[in-house]
N, C-alpha and C positions, 0 to 999 in steps of 0.2 A: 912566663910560661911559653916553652917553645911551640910553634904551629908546628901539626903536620901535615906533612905533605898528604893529600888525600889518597896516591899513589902508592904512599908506603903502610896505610892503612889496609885492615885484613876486613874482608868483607861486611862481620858480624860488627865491628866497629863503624866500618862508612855507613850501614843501614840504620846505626845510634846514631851517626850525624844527621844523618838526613832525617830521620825522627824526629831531632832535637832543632833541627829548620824547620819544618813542617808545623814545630808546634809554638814557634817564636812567630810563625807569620802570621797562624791563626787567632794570635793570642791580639793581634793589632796593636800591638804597644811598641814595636818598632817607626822609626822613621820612615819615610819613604825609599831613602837613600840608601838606608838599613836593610832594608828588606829587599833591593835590588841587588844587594851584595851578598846577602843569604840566596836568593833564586839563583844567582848567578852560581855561588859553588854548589848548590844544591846540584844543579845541573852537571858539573862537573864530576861530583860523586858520581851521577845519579852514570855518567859514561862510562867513567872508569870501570864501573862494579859490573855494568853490562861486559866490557872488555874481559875481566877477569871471570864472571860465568861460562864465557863464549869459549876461552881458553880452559878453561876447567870441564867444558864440556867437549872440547875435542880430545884431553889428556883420557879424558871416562869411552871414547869409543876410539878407543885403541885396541879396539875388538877385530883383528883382522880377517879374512879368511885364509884356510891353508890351501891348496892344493885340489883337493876335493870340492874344495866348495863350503867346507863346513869353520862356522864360526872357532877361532881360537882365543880364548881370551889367556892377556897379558896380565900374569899377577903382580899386580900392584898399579895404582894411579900411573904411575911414572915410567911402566914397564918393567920394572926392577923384580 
């Protein structure tokens, strides 16, 4: 089974990962070693998906002003 990258992962997947660590830790049936490896990419998800909100949140206030002063929103996420 190929890994993925947790980069190439869409948000609603990395938040199943990390679900799915969260409940392997709690679960104590891991190693020590196991469970340092799970924290560890947990952690990793847990940056990327901040990075990819941050960026989805600057794409949403793409709300500029015009001229007046008065908000103009851009239709579409992307400006498009």
């Amino acid at each position: 089974m190929k890994k993925i990258k947790s980069s190439e992962r869409s948000i609603e997947d990395s938040v199943k990962r990390l679900n799915d660590i969260v409940e392997k830790l709690e679960s104590g049936e891991v190693s020590l070693d196991d469970a340092m490896k799970l924290y560890e990419e947990g952690m990793i998800i847990s940056k990327e998906c901040m990075e990819k909100l941050s960026k989805a949140e600057l794409k949403i206030k793409q709300i500029r002003k015009d001229i007046n002063g008065n908000f103009k929103f851009i239709d579409g996420i992307d400006g498009q």
